[in-house]
Wavefront OBJ file of the C-alpha trace (Angstrom):
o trace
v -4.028 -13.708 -18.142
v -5.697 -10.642 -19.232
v -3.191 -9.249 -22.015
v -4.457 -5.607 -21.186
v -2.894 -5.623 -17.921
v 0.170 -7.334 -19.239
v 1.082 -4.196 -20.638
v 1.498 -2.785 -17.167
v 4.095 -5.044 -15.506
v 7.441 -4.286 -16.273
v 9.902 -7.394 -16.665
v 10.524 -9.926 -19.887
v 7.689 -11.024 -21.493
v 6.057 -14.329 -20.185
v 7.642 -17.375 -20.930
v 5.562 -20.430 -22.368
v 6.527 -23.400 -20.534
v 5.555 -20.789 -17.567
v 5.233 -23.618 -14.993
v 9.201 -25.157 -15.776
v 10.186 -21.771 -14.400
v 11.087 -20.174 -11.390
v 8.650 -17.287 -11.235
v 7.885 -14.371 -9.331
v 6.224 -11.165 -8.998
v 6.718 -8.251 -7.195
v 3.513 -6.365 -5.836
v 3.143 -2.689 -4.133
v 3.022 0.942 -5.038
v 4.979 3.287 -6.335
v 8.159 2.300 -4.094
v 7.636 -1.194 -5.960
v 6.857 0.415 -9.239
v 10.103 2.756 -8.950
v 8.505 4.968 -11.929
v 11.359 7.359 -12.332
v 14.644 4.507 -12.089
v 15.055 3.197 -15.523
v 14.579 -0.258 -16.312
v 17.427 -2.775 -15.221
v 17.628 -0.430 -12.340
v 14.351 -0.971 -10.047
v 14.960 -3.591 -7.039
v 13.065 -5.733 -8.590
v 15.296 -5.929 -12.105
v 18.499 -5.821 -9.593
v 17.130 -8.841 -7.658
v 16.143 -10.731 -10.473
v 19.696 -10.424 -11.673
v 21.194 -11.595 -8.323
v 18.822 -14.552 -8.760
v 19.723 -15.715 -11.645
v 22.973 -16.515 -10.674
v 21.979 -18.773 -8.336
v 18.640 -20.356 -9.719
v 17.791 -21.450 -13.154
v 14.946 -20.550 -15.771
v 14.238 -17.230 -13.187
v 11.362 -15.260 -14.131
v 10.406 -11.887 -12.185
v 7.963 -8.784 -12.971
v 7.377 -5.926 -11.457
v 3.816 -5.305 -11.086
v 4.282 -2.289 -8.659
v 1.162 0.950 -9.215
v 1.822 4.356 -7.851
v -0.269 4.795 -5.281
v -1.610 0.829 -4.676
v -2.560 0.202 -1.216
v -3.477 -3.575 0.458
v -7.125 -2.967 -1.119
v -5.871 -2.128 -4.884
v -3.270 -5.909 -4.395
v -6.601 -7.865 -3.393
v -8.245 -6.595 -6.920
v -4.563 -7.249 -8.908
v -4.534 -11.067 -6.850
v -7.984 -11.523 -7.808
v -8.129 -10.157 -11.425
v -5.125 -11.186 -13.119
v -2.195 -12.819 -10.249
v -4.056 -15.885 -9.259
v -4.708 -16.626 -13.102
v -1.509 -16.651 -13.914
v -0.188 -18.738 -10.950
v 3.840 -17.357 -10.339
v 5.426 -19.274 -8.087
v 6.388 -16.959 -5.123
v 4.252 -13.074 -5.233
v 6.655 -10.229 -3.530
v 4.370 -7.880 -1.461
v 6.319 -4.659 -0.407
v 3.263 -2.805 1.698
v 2.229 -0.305 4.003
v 3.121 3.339 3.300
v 0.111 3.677 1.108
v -2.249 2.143 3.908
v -1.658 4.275 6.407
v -4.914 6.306 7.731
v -6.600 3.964 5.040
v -10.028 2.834 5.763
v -11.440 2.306 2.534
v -10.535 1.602 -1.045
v -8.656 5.046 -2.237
v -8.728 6.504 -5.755
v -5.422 5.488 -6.190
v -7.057 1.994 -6.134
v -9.658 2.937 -8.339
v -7.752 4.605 -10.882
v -6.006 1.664 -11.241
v -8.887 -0.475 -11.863
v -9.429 -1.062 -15.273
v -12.731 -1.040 -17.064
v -13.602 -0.668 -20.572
v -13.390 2.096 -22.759
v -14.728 5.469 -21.652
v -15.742 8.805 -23.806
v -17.278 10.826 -21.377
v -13.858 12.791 -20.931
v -9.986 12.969 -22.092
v -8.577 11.392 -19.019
v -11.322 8.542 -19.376
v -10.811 7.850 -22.891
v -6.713 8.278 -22.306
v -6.880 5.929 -19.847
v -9.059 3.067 -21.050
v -7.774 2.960 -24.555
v -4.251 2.890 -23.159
v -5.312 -0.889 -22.348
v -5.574 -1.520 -26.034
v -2.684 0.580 -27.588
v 0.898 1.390 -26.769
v 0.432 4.779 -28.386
v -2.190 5.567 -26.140
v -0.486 4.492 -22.969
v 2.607 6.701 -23.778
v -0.679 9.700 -23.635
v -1.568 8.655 -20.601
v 1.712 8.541 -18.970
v 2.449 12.063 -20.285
v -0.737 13.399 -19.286
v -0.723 11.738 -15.885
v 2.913 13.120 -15.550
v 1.550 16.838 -16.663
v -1.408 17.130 -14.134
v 0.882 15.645 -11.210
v 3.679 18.746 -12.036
v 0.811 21.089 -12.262
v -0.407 19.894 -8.579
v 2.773 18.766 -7.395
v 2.193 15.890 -6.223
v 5.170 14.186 -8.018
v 8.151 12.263 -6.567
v 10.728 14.499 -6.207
v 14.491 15.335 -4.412
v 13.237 16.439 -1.167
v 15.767 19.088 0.646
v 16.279 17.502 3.994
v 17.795 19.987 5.558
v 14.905 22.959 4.882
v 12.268 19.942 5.608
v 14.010 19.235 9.028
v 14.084 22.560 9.814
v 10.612 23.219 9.241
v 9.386 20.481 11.008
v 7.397 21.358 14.038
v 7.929 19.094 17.371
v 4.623 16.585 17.987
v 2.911 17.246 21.532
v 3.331 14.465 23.148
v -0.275 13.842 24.189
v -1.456 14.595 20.328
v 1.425 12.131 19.227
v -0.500 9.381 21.733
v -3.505 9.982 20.611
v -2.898 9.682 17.123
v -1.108 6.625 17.519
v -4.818 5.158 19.386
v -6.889 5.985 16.454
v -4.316 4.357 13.937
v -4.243 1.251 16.576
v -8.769 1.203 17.155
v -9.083 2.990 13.492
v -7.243 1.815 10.498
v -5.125 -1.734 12.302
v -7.507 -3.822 12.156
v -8.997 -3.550 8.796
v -5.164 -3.434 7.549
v -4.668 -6.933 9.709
v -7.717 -8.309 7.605
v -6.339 -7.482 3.905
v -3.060 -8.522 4.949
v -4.873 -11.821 5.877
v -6.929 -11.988 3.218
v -3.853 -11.732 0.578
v -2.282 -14.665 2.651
v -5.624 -16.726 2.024
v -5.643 -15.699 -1.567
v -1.919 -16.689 -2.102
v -1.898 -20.076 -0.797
v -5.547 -21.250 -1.917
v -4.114 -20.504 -5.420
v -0.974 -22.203 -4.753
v 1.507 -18.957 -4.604
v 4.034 -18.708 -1.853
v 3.725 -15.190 -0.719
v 6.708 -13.085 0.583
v 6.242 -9.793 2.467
v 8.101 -6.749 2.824
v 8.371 -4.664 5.747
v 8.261 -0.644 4.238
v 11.561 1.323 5.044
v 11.824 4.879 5.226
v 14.336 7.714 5.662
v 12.152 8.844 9.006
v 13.679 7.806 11.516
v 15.827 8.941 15.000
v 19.804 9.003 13.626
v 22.100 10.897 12.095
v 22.376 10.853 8.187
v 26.209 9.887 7.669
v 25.903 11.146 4.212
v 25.020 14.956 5.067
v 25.489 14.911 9.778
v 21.639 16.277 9.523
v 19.740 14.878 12.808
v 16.703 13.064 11.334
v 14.928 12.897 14.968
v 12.240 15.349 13.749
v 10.917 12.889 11.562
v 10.560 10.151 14.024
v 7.504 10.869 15.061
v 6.381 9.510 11.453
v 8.454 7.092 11.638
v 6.829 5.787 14.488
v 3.483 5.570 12.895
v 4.466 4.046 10.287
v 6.046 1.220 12.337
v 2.402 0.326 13.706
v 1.596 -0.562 10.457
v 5.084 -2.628 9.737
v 4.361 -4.325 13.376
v 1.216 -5.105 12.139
v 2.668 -7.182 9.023
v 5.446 -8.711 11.460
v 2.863 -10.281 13.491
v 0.447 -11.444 10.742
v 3.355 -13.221 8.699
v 4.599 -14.861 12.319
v 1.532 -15.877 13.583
v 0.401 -17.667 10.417
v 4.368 -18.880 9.428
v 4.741 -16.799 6.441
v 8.161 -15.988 5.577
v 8.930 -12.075 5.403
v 11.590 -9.712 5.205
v 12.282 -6.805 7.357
v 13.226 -4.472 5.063
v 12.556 -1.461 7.223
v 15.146 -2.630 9.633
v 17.294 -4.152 7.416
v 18.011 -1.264 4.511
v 20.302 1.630 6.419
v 18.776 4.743 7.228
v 21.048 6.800 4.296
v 20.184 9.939 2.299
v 21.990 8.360 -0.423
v 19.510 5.448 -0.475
v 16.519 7.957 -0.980
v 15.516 10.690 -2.830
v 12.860 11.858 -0.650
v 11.202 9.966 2.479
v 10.306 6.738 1.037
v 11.506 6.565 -2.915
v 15.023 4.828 -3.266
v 17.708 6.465 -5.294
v 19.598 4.347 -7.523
v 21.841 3.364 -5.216
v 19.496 2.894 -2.614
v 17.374 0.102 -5.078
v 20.573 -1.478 -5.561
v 21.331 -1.702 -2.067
v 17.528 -2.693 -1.508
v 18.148 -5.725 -4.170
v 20.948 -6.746 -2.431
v 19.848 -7.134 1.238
v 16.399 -8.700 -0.572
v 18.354 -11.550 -2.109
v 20.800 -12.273 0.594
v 17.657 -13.349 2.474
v 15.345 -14.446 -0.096
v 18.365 -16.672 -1.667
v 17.955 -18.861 1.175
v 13.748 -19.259 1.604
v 13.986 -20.168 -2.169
v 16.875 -22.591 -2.330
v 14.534 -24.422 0.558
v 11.209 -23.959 -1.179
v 12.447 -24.595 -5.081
v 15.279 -26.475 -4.833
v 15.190 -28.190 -8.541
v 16.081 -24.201 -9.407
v 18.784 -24.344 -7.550
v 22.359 -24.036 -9.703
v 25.920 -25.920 -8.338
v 28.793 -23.793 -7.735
v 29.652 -23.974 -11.665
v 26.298 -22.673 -12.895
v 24.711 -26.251 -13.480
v 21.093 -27.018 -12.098
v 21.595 -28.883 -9.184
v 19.714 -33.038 -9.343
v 17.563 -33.684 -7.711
v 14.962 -36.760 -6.414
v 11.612 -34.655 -6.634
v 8.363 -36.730 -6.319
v 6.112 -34.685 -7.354
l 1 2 3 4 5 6 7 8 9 10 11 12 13 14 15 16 17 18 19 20 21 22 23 24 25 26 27 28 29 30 31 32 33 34 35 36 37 38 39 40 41 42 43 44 45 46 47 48 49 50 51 52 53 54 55 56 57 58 59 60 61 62 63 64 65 66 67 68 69 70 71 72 73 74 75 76 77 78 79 80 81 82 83 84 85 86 87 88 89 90 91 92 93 94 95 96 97 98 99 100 101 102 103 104 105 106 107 108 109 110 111 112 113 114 115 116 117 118 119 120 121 122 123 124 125 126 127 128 129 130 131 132 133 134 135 136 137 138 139 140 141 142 143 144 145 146 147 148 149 150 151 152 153 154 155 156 157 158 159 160 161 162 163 164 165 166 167 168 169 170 171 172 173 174 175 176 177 178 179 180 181 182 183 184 185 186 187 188 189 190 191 192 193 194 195 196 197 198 199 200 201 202 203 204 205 206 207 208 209 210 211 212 213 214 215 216 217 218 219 220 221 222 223 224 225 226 227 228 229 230 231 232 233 234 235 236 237 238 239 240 241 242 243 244 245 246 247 248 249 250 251 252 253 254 255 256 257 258 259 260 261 262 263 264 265 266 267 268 269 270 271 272 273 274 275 276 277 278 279 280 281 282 283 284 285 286 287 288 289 290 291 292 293 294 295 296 297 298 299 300 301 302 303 304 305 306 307 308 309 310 311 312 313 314 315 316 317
C-alpha cells in the first residue's frame, strides 16, 4: 500500500500477518471521517471496540474524507483499498452525491499527486504526503480558509433554522424530485455498482450504509421542535438511500439501514447530518448489533466463545 496515503486513515497501524486478521475499513465522507470527535470516539473506533469483544485479531480504519462522494471511493478502491485487500470495506454513502453528476473538487482535492510549487495550498498539500509536520499545515490552513468562508461543521440552531425555513410548492418539490430520479439516479446506481464489482473481483466483502439525517417529519424529544420543515430534504435524500437499498438487494449484498435504524434525536447530531458524540456512539452500537451477526456467518474462525476464546473450527480452506 502506498505509505503516503497511510498517513490519512485513522485507526492502529497495519498489522503484519495482515491476512490472520479480521480486517476492515470504513469508507465515506466527512460523516465517516467524523473530523471534529476525537479519536476513540468516531463510530468507527466505537465499533471496532464492540467487535473486539466478540471476534479475535480485529483490525478496523477509518478511511472517511470530508467531502468524498461515490466517485472520490472508486479512486480510494482503485488506488490504495484493493492493494491492500481488508477483509470486509464499510461504505457509509450518499449525502455527498446528491445533485452529483460528475467528479466534485472535493474528489479532486483529495486526489493525491506529487509535489506542487506553483502555490501555498499546492505545496501544503502535496508535501503533507511526505511529512507529518506538513500535514499538521495543511490541516490548520484547510481549517483557517473553511472559518473564513464558513463552510465548517458546526452546532446548527434548530430552532432559528426551522423557523426560517420556507414551505416547498408542491409542484417545485415534484419536479425536483424528477430531475434527481432522470438526472443524477442513474449515474449514482452505476458507481454504486461499480464499487460492488470492484469489491468482490478483489476479494473484499463490501457492507453499505444507508445515510441518516436529522431531516425528517417528527418531533425532536430532546427540544418538542417539529422537524416537518425539513422533510422535504429529507425526502430527497431518501431517493438516493432507495437507490442503495435496491442495488445491495438486487445483487445480495448485505447492508445496513442506518437511516432508518439511528433515531431521529438532536442529541445524536450537531447539525443535519454530523453525529454528536453521543450520537456516534449510538451509531456504533446499532452498526454492530447488525454487523455482529453478517460477520460471525462470513468469518467465523474470528469468532470468540462466551469466555473470550476463539471459537474451533473445521475450515477447508
Amino acid at each position: 500500500m502506498d505509505q503516503r496515503w497511510d498517513q490519512s486513515i485513522r485507526g492502529e497501524e497495519q498489522p503484519k500477518n495482515f491476512s490472520d486478521h479480521l480486517t476492515l475499513i470504513t469508507i465515506g465522507g466527512s460523516t465517516t471521517e467524523c473530523n471534529f470527535i476525537s479519536d476513540g470516539k468516531t463510530w468507527t473506533d466505537i465499533l471496532g471496540t464492540l467487535l473486539k469483544n466478540d471476534f479475535d485479531n480485529v483490525w478496523i480504519n477509518n478511511a472517511g474524507l470530508d467531502g468524498h462522494s461515490t466517485f472520490g471511493h472508486i479512486v480510494l478502491m482503485k488506488g490504495h483499498i484493493v492493494n491492500l485487500r481488508p477483509k470486509v470495506v464499510i461504505f457509509l454513502i450518499g449525502a455527498n452525491d446528491h445533485a452529483l453528476e460528475n467528479i466534485s473538487k472535493q474528489d479532486l482535492a483529495n486526489i493525491r499527486t506529487g509535489l506542487n510549487f506553483h502555490s501555498l495550498k499546492g505545496f501544503l498539500k502535496s508535501t503533507a504526503n511526505y511529512s507529518e509536520v506538513a500535514s499538521l499545515a495543511l490541516n490548520l490552513h484547510r481549517y483557517l480558509r473553511a472559518v473564513k468562508l464558513k463552510f465548517t461543521n458546526h452546532e446548527v440552531d434548530f430552532d432559528k433554522a426551522l423557523r426560517e425555513m420556507s414551505p416547498v410548492d408542491d409542484e417545485i418539490f415534484l419536479k425536483e424530485k424528477k430531475e434527481h430520479k432522470q438526472k443524477y439516479l442513474p449515474g449514482y446506481e452505476l458507481r454504486i455498482r461499480h464499487l460492488i464489482a470492484l469489491s468482490k473481483e478483489n476479494g473484499i466483502n463490501p457492507v453499505f450504509v444507508t445515510q441518516p439525517s436529522l431531516y425528517g417529519d417528527f418531533i425532536d424529544e430532546v427540544t418538542g421542535l417539529n422537524f416537518e420543515k425539513s422533510n422535504y430534504s429529507w425526502q430527497i435524500l431518501e431517493l438516493y438511500n432507495n437507490v442503495l437499498r435496491s442495488c445491495c438487494q438486487s445483487q445480495e449484498i448485505f447492508f445496513l439501514d442506518m437511516a432508518n435504524e439511528l433515531p431521529k434525536n438532536s442529541g445524536y447530531f450537531y447539525d443535519w447530518f454530523h453525529y454528536t458524540n453521543e450520537g456516534s456512539k449510538r451509531f456504533a452500537e446499532i452498526l454492530y448489533s447488525k454487523l455482529s451477526l453478517y460477520l460471525a456467518k462470513q468469518f467465523p474462525q474470528f469468532k470468540k466463545d462466551y469466555y473470550g476464546n476463539r471459537l474451533q473450527h473445521n475450515i477447508t480452506y
